[in-house]
C-alpha positions in Angstrom: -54.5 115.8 212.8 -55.0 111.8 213.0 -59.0 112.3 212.5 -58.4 114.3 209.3 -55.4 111.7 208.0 -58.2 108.9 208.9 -60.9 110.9 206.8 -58.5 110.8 203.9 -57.4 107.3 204.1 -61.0 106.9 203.8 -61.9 108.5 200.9 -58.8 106.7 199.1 -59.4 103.2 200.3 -63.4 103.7 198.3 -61.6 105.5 195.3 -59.1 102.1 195.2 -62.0 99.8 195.2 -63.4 101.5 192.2 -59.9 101.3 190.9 -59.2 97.6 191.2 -63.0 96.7 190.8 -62.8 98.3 187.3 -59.3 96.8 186.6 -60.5 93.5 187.4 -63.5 93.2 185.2 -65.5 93.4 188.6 -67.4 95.9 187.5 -69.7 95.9 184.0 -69.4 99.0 181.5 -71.2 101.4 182.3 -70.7 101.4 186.1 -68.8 104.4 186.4 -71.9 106.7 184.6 -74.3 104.7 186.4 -73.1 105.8 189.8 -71.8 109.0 188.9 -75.1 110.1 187.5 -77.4 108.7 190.5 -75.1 110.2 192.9 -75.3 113.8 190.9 -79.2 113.6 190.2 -80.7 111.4 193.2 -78.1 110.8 195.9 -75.9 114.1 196.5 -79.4 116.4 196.0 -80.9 114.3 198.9 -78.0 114.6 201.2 -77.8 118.7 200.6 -81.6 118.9 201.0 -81.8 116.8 204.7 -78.5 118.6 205.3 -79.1 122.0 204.6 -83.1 121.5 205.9 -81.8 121.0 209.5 -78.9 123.6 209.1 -78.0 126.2 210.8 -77.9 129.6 208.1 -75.9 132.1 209.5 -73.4 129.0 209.4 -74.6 128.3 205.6 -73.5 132.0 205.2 -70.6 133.0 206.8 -67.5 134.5 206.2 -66.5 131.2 204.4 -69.2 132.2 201.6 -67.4 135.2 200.9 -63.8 133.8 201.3 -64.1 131.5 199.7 -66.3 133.1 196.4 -63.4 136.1 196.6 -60.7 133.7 195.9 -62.1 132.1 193.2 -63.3 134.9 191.5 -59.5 136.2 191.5 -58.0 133.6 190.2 -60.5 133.2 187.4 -59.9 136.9 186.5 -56.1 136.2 186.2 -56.8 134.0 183.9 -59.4 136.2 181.7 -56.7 138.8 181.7 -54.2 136.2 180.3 -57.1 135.1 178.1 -57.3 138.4 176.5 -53.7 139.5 176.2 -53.0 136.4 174.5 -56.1 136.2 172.4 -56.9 132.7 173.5 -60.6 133.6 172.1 -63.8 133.6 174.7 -64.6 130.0 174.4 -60.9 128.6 175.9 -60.4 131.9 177.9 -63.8 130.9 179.7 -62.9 127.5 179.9 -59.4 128.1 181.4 -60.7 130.7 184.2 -63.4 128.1 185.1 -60.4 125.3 185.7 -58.8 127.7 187.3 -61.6 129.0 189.7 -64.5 126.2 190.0 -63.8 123.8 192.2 -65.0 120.1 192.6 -67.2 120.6 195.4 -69.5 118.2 194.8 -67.7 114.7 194.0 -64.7 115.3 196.1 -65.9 118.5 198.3 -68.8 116.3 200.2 -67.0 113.3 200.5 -64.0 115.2 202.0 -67.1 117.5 204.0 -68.2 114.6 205.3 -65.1 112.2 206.3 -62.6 115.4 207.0 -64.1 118.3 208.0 -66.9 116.7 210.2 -70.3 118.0 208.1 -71.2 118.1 204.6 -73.3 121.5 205.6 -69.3 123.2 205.0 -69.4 122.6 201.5 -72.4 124.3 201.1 -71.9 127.6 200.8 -68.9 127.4 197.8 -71.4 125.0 195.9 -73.8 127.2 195.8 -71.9 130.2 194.4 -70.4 128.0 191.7 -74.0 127.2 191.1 -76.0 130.2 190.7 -73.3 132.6 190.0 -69.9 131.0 188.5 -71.6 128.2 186.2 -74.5 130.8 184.7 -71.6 133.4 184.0 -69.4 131.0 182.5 -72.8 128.8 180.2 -73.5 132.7 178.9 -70.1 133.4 177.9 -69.8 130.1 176.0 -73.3 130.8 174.6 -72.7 133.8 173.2 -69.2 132.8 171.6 -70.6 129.2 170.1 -72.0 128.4 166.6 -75.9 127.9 166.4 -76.8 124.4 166.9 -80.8 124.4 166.9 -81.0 124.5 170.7 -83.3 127.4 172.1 -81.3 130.2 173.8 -83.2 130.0 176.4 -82.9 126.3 177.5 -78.9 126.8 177.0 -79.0 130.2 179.6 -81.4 127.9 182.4 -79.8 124.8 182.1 -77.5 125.9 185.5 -81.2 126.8 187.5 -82.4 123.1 186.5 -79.7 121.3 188.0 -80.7 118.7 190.6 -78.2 120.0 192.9 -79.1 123.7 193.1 -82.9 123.3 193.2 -82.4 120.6 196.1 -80.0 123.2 198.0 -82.7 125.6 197.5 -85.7 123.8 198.8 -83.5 123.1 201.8 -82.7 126.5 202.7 -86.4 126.9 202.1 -87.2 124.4 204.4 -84.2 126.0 207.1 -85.5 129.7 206.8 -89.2 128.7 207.3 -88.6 126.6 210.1 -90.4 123.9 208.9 -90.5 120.3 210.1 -90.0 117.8 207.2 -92.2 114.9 208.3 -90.3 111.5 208.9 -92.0 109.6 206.1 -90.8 112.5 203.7 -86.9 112.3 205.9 -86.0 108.7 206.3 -86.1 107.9 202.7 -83.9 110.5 201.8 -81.5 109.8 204.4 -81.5 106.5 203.3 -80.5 107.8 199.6 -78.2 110.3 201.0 -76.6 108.0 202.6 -75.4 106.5 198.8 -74.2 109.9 197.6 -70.6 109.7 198.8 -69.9 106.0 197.9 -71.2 106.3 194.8 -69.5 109.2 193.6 -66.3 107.6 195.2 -66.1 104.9 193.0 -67.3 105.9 189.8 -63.9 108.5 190.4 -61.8 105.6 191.2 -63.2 103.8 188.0 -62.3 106.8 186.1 -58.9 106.6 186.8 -58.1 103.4 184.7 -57.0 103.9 181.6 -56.7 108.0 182.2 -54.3 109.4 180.2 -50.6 110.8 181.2 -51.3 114.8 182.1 -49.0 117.7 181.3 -47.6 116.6 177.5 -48.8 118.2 174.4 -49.7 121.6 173.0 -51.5 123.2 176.4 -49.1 121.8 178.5 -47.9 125.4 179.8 -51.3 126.3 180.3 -52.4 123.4 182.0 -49.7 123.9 184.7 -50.2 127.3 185.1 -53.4 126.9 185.5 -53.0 124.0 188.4 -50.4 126.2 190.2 -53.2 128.7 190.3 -55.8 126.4 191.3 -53.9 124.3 193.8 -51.6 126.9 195.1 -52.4 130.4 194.5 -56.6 129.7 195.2 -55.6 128.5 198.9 -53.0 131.4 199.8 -55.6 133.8 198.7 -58.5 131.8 200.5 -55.6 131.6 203.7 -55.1 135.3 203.3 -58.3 136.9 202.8 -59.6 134.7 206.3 -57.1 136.2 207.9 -57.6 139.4 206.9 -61.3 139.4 207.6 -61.0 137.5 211.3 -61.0 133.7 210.1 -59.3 131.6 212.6 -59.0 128.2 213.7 -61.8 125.5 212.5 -63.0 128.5 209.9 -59.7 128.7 208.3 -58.7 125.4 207.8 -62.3 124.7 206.5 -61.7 127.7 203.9 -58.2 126.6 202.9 -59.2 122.9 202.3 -62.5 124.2 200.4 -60.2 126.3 198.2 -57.6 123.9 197.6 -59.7 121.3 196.2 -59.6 119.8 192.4 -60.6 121.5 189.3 -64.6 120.1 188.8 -64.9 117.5 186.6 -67.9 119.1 185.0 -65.1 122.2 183.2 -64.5 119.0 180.8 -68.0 118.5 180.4 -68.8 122.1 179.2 -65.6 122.1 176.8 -67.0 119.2 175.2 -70.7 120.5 174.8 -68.9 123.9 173.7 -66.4 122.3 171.3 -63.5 124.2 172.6 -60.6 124.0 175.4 -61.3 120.3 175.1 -57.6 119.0 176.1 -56.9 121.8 178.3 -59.7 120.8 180.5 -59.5 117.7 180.7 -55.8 117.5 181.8 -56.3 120.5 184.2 -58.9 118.5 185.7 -56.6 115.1 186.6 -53.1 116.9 187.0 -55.2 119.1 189.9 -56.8 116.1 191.2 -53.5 114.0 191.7 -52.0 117.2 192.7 -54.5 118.3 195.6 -54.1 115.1 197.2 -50.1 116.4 198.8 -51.5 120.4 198.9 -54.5 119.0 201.1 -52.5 116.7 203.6 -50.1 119.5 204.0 -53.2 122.5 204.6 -53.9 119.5 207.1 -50.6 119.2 209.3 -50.5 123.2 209.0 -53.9 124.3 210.1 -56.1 120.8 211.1 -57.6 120.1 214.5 
């Protein structure tokens, strides 16, 4: 229990550097996409690759794959059922389901991978089905329910495959499955730029949070709660009862819980913008979940931690 407080005090003392550093002028503009974007496209794909190049797979896919995919699948479909009945349109229902189901396994799931859970291999297997199945479904929904805009179909429906991310987790399971050795003049220089993946992506979110605006008022603010009470609470009582139905005990289900408990990804906010739709519902899914996983997470730690 005191290792997984100490992994979270961590991760809060980096995110209130950004904070201050931002507040005081420390920092130019700018910084925040600077670091989030070398992080996303150059640090985090080198820290999955050396991870998940030395990894063990039947650990990459275990039952926490399927848990873990199964809960957020759910919840999602609650919300396309909602979506429907209330003629929300596709565009918002998508939107919606995806804050309600995606979570932000990348700028919050490593770090907390890394500093709680004890390996950033954990988040691995969530982060991949968000990738190559959740993302792709959700891109071809939007797609299909947006106006023209010149843009070839087909460089809309491949942009998920393309991402830096997926194609480095790839090439690392690649790497695992063949058995191959990656030499040491290939491996230290990505270690050395994983190394800047969590950090990064640490402050540019504690950057983020000056001058964020009050959650929860406005038009979608009954959505946006429902859909953080099914993101935050619901997602990890399924997760917790799903593991436990299947066989999931000890270090498995407390890494399953504190997988599916996690924020709503930031990059739900990014497709509403590039879709033009559920705009304001995204983006205040995405903070109130984010302040609010921060008491569900210590409590899935004094319940089920080591």
């Amino acid at each position: 229990m005191a290792g997984v407080l100490t992994g979270f005090v961590v991760i809060g003392v980096v995110i209130a550097v950004g904070y201050l550093a931002a507040r005081r002028g420390i920092l130019p503009e700018g910084a925040q996409l600077v670091l989030a974007q070398t992080s996303f496209r150059v640090a985090t794909p080198a820290l999955l690759f050396v991870t998940l190049a030395a990894a063990d797979l039947g650990q990459v896919f275990s039952g926490t794959l399927w848990v873990t995919s199964a809960a957020a699948l759910a919840v999602a479909a609650v919300v396309v059922v909602t979506g429907v009945v209330r003629r929300w349109g596709t565009g918002r229902t998508t939107i919606a389901a995806i804050s309600a189901g995606m979570v932000n396994s990348a700028n919050l799931g490593i770090p907390i991978a890394v500093h709680v859970l004890g390996d950033a291999t954990l988040v691995a297997p969530l982060l991949l089905f968000q990738l190559v199945v959740l993302v792709p479904a959700a891109v071809v929904a939007l797609d299909l329910s947006a106006p023209d805009d010149g843009t070839p179909r087909w460089l809309r429906l491949t942009a998920p495959f393309r991402n830096p991310v997926l194609l480095a987790s790839v090439a690392g399971l690649v790497v695992s499955a063949a058995g191959w050795r990656v030499p040491d003049l290939v491996l230290d220089p990505l270690q050395l730029l994983a190394s800047l993946a969590v950090p990064a992506v640490l402050l540019a979110y504690g950057i983020s949070l000056r001058g964020a605006p009050v959650p929860g008022r406005g038009p979608e603010r009954r959505a946006v709660l429902a859909i953080s009470a099914l993101k935050l609470l619901v997602m990890p009582g399924l997760a917790w009862a799903l593991a436990a139905a299947v066989g999931l005990g000890g270090a498995e289900l407390f890494v399953v819980v504190v997988l599916s408990a996690l924020p709503t990804a930031q990059n739900v906010y990014t497709y509403a913008v590039a879709y033009g739709t559920g705009e304001r519902l995204a983006q205040q899914t995405v903070t109130v979940t984010t302040a609010g996983s921060i008491p569900v997470l210590l409590v899935v730690a004094a319940l089920l931690g080591p």
